[in-house]
N, C-alpha and C positions, 0 to 999 in steps of 0.2 A: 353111553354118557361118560362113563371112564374112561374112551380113550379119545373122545372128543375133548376132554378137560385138559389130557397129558399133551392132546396135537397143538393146541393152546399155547401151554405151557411153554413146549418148544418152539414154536412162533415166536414167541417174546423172548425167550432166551436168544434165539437165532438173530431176532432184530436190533437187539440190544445195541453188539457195537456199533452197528451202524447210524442209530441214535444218537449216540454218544461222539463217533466223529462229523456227523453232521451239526449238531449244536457245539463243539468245541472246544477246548480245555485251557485255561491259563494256566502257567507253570514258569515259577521263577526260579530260572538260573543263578547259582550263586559263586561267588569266587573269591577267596578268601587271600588278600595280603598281609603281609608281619614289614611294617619300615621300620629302621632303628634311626634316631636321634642322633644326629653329629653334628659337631661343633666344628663348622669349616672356617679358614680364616682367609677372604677375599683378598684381591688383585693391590686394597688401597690397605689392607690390615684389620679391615674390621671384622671381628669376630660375628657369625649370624649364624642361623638352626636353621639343619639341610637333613630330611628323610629320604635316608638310604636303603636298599632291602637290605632286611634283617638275617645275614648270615650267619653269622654268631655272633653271641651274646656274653655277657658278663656282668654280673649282680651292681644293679645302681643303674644298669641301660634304662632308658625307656624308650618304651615299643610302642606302636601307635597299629593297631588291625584294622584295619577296610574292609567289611563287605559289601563288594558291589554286587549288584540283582539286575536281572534282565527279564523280562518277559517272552519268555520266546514260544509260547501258547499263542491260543487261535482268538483268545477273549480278554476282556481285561481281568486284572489280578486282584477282586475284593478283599479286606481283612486281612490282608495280608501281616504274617508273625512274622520274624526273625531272632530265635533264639543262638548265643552263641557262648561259649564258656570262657569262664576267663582262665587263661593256660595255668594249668600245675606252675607252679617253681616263681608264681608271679601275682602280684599286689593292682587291684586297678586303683588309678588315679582318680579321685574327686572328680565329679563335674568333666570331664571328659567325655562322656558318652554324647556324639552328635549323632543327627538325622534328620534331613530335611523333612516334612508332613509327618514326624513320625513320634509316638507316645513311647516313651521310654521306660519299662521297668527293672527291677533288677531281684535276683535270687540268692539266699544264703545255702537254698538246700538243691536247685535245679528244678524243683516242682511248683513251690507257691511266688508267686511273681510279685511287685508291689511299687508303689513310687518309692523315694526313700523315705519318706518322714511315717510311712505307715508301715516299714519292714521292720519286725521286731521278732526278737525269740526270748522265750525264757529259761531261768535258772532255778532252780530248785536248792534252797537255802538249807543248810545245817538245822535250823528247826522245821522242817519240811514246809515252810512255805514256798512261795512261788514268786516271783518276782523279774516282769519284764523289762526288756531295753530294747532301747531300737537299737538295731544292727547299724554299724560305719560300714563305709567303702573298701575298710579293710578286709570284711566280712564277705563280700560279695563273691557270690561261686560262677553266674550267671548272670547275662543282660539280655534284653527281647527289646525288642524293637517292634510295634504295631503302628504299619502304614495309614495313616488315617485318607489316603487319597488311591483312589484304582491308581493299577500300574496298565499302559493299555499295551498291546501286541506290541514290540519291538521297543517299549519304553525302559529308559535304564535310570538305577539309583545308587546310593550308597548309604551306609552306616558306620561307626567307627567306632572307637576307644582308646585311651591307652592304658599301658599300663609298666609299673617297673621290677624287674629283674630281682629276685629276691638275691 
């Protein structure tokens, strides 16, 4: 009976991956750009805003991050997150965060996630009370992005932000 159980056991183990590439895997590829913000002056004089890759940088820049996502799995991509940080040394801009079919939340500490009007922390007052506030934009450590649509086999997207140069 015991090693009928264990012969089993290694069956399904054995079987496993091949289960597993026979029904499929989605998996988004991701790829991360930094363009900086310049002020070009065209052919007739007019000054217009031209996103250049961000080589270097210098405090008051603004940066604008793209990621783009690809499916490059065998199925489509359910529920898909997109967590990304906003870099050291750098302030995100209000209202900036796009993404097409996508729910946007944002984080102070990298773990609890929120729209903004519901992102709050609190302060612990000189007579030990407590006292909360919603967290600004200035506050923001993290932004997640939740696809609200499949992404299918070889379907591509994007997400963004920006932000400025401390």
């Amino acid at each position: 009976m015991k090693r009928r159980f264990l012969l089993i056991i290694l069956a399904a183990v054995l079987w496993l991956p091949y289960l597993s590439a026979a029904q499929g895997r989605s998996e988004l590829s991701l790829n991360i750009t930094a363009q900086k913000e310049v002020m070009v002056k065209d052919e007739t004089g007019k000054i217009r805003i031209e996103w250049q890759m961000a080589e270097q940088t210098n405090p008051g820049d603004i940066l604008k991050f793209t990621v783009a996502y690809t499916n490059t799995g065998k199925v489509e991509a359910r529920n898909s997150m997109i967590d990304d940080p906003v870099p050291a040394g750098t302030t995100y801009i209000a209202h900036s965060a796009e993404g097409k079919n996508a729910e946007i939340s944002f984080s102070i500490d990298g773990k609890k996630f929120e729209s903004p009007t519901m992102l709050t922390y609190k302060v612990k007052q000189a007579d030990g009370s407590v006292v909360e506030h919603q967290a600004g934009p200035e506050m923001y450590t993290h932004i997640r992005w939740k696809l609200l649509t499949p992404v299918r086999p070889g379907e591509s997207g994007s997400v963004s932000f920006k932000v400025k140069v401390n």
